[in-house]
N, CA and C atoms as an extended XYZ file, in Angstrom:
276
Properties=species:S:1:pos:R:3:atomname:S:1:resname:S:1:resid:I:1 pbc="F F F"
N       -10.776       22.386      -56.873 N   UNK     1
C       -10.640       23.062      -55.587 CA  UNK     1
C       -10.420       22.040      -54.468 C   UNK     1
N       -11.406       20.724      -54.760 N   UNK     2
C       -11.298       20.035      -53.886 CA  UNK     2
C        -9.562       18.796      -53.082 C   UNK     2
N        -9.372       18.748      -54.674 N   UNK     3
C        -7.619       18.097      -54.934 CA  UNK     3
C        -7.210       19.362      -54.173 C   UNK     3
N        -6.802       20.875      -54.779 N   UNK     4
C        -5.644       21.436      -54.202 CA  UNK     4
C        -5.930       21.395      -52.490 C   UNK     4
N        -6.885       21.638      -51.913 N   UNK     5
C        -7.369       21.408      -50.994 CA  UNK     5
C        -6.498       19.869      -49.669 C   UNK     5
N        -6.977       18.902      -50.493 N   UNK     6
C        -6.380       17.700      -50.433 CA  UNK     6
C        -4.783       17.573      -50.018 C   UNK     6
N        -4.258       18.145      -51.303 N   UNK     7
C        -2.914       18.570      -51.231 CA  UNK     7
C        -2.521       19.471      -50.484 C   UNK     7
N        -3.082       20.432      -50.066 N   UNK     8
C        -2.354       21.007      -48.738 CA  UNK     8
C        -2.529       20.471      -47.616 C   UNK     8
N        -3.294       19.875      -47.683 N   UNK     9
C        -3.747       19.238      -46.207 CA  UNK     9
C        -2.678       18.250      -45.934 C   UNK     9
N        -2.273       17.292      -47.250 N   UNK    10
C        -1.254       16.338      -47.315 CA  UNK    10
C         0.015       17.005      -46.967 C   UNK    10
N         0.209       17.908      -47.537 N   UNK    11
C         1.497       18.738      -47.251 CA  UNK    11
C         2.117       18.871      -46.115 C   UNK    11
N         1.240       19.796      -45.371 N   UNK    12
C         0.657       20.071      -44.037 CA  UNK    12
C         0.756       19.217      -43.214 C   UNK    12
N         0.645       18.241      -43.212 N   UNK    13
C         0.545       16.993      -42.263 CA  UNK    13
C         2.035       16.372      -42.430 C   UNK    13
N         2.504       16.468      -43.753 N   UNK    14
C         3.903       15.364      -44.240 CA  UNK    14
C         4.913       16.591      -43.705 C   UNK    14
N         4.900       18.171      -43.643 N   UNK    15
C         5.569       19.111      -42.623 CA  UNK    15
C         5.812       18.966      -41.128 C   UNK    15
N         4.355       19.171      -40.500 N   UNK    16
C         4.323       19.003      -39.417 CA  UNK    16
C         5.192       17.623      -38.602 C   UNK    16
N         4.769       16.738      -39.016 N   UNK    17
C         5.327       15.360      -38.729 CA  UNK    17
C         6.925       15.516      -38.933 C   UNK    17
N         7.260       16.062      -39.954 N   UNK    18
C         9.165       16.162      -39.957 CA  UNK    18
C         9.228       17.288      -39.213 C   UNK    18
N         8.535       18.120      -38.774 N   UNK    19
C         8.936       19.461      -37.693 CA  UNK    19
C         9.279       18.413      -36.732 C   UNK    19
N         8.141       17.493      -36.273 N   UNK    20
C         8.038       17.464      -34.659 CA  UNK    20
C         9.294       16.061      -34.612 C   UNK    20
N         9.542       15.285      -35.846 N   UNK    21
C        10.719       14.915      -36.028 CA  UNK    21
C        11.642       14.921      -35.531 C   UNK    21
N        11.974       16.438      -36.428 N   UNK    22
C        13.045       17.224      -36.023 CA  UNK    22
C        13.552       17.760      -34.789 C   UNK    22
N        12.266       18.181      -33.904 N   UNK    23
C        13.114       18.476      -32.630 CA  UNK    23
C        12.944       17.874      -31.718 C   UNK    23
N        12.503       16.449      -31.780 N   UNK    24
C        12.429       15.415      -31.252 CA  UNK    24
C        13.755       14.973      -30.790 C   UNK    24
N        14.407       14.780      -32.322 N   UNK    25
C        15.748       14.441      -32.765 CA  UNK    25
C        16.675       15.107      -32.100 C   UNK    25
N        16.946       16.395      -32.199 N   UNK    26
C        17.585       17.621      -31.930 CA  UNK    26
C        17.258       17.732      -30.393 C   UNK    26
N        16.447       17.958      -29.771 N   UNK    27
C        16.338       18.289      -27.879 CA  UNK    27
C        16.981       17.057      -27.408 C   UNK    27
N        16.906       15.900      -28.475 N   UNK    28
C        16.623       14.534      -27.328 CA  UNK    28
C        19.282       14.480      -27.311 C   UNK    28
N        19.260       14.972      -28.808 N   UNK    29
C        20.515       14.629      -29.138 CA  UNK    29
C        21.413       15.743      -27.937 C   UNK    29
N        20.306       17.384      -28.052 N   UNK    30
C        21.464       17.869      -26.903 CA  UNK    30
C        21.759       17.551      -25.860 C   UNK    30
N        20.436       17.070      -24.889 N   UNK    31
C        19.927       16.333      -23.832 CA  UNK    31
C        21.135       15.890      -23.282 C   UNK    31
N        21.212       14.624      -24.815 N   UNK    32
C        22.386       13.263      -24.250 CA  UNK    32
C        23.500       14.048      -24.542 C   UNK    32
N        23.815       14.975      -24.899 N   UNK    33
C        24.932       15.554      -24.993 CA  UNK    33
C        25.470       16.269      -23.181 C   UNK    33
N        24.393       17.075      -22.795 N   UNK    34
C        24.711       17.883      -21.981 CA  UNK    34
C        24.406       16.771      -20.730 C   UNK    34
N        24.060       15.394      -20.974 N   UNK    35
C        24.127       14.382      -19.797 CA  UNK    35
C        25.115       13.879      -20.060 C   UNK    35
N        26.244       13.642      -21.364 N   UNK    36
C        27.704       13.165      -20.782 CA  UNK    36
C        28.483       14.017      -20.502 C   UNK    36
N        28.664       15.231      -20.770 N   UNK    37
C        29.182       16.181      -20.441 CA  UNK    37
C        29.406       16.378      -18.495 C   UNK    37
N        27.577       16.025      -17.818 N   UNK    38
C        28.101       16.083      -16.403 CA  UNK    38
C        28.672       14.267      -16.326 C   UNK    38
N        28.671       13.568      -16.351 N   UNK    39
C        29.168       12.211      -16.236 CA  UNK    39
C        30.556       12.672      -16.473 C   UNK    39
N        31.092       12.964      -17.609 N   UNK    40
C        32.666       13.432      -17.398 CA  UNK    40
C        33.323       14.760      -16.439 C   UNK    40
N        32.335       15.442      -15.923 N   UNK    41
C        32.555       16.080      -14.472 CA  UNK    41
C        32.389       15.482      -13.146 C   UNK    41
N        31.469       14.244      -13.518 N   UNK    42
C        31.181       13.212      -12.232 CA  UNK    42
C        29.786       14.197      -11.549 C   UNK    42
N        29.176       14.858      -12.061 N   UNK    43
C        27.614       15.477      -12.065 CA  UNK    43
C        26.414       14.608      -11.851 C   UNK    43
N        26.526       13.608      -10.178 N   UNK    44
C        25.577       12.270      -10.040 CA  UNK    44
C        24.539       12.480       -9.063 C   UNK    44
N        23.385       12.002       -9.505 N   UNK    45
C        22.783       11.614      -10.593 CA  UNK    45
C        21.949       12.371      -11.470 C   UNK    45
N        22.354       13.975      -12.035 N   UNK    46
C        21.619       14.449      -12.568 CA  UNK    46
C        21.759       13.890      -14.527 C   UNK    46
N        23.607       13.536      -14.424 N   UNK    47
C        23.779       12.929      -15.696 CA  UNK    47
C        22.893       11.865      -16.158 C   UNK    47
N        22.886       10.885      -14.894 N   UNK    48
C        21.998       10.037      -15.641 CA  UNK    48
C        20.608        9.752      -15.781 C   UNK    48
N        20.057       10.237      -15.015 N   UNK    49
C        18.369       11.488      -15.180 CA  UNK    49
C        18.388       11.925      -16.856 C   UNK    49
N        19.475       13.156      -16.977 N   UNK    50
C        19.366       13.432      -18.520 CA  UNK    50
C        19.038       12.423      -19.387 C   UNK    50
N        20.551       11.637      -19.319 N   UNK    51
C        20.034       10.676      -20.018 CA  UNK    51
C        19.641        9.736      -20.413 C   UNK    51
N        19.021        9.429      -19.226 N   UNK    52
C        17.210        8.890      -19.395 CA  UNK    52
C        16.397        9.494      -20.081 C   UNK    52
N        16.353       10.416      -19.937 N   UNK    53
C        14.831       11.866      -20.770 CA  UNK    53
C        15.670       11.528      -22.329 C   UNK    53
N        17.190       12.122      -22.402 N   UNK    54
C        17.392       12.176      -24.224 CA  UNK    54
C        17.112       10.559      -24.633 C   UNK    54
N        17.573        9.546      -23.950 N   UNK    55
C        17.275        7.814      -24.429 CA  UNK    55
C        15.832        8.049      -24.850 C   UNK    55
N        14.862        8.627      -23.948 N   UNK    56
C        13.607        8.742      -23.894 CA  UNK    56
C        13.261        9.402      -25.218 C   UNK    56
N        13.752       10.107      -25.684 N   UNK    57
C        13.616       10.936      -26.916 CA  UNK    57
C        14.179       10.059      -28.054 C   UNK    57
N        14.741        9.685      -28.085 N   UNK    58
C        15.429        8.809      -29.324 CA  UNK    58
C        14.779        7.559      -29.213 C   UNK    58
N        14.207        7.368      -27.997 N   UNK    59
C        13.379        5.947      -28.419 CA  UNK    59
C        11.963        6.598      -29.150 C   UNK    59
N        11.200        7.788      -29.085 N   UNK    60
C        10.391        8.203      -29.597 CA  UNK    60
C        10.873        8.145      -30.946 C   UNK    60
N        11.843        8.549      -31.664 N   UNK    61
C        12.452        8.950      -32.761 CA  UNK    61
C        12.191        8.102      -33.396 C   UNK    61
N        12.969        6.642      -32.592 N   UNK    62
C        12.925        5.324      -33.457 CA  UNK    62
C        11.668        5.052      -33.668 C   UNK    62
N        10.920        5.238      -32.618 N   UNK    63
C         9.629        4.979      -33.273 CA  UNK    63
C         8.570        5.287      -34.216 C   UNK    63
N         9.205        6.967      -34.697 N   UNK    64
C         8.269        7.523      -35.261 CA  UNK    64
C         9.420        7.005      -36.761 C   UNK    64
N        10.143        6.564      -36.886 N   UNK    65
C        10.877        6.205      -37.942 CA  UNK    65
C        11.166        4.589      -38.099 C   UNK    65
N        10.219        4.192      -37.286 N   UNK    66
C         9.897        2.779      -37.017 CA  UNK    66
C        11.385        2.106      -37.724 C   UNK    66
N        12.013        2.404      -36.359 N   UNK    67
C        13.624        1.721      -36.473 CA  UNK    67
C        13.556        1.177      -35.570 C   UNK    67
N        14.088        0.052      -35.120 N   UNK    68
C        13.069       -0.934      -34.468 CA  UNK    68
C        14.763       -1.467      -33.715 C   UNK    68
N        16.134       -1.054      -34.599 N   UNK    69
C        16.977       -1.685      -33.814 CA  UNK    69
C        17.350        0.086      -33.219 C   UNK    69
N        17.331        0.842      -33.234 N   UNK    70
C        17.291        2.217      -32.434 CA  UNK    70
C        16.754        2.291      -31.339 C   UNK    70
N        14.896        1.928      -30.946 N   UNK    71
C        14.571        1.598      -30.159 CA  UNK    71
C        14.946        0.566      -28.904 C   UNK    71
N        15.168       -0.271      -29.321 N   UNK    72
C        15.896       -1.848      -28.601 CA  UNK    72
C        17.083       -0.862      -27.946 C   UNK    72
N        18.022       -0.425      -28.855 N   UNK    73
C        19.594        0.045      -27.825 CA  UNK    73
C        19.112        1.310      -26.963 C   UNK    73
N        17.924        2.079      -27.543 N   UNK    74
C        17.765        2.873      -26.191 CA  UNK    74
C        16.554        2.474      -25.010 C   UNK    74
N        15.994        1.282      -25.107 N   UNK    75
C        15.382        0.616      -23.903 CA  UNK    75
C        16.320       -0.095      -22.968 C   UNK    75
N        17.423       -1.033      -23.818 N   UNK    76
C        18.601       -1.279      -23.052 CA  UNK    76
C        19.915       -0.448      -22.525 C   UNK    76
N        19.769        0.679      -22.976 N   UNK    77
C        20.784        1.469      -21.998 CA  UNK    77
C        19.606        2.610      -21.370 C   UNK    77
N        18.850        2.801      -21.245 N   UNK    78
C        17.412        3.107      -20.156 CA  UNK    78
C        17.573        2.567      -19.343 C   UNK    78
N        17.670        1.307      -19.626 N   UNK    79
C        17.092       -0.125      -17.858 CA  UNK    79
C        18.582        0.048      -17.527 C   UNK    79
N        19.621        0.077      -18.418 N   UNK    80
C        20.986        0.348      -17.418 CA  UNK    80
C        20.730        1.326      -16.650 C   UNK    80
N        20.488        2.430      -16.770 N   UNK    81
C        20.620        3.497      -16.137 CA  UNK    81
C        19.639        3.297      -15.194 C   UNK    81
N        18.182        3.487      -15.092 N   UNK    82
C        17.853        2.956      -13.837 CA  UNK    82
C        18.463        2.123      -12.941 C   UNK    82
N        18.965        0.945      -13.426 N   UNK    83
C        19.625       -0.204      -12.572 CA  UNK    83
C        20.361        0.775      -11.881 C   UNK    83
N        21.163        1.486      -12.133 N   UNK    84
C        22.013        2.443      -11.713 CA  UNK    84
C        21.879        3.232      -10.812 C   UNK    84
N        20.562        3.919      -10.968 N   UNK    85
C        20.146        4.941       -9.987 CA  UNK    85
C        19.064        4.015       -9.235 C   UNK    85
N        18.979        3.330       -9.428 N   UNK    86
C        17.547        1.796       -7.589 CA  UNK    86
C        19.131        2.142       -7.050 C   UNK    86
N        20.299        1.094       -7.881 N   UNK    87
C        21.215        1.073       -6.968 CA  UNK    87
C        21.897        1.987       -5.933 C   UNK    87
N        22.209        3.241       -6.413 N   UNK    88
C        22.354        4.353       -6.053 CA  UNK    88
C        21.195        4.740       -4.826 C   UNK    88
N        20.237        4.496       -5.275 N   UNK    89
C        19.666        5.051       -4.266 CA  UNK    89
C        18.632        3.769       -2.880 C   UNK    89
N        19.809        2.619       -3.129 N   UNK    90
C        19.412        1.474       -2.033 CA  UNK    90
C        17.592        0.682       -2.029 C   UNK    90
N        17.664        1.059       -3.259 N   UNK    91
C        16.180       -0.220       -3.785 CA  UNK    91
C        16.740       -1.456       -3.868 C   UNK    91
N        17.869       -2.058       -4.160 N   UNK    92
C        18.307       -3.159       -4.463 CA  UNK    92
C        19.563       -3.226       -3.933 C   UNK    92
């Protein structure tokens, strides 16, 4: 009783974790989708707000899939985009 027990619990946990995965993956991918979409309408600066939040999501991703060069390219096009919007908005 105590194993099957065990085993669902394992289950359960090895599910949950690819759910939250999954739409980790998926919100963060439409995100950056529907933030180049206004960038190719010239939609400034809500495009690059978006995608900040989807970078933001895919750097979670990498992390929970401890991809370590995934992470790195979305911290460096993050700090682009801020650079972008201080500039934009006369911090620098």
């Amino acid at each position: 009783m105590v194993s099957i027990l065990g085993d669902m619990l394992s289950y359960l946990k090895y599910t949950l974790n690819k759910n939250i995965e999954w739409w980790f993956e998926w919100t963060s991918t439409i995100i950056l989708i529907v933030g180049v979409t206004l960038t190719a309408y010239n939609v400034y600066p809500l495009n690059v707000w978006l995608s900040i939040l989807g970078n933001f999501g895919w750097f979670i991703v990498g992390w929970m899939w401890k991809k370590y060069s995934l992470m790195i390219i979305q911290i460096i096009v993050t700090i682009i985009y801020i650079m972008g919007v201080l500039k934009h908005y006369g911090a620098y």
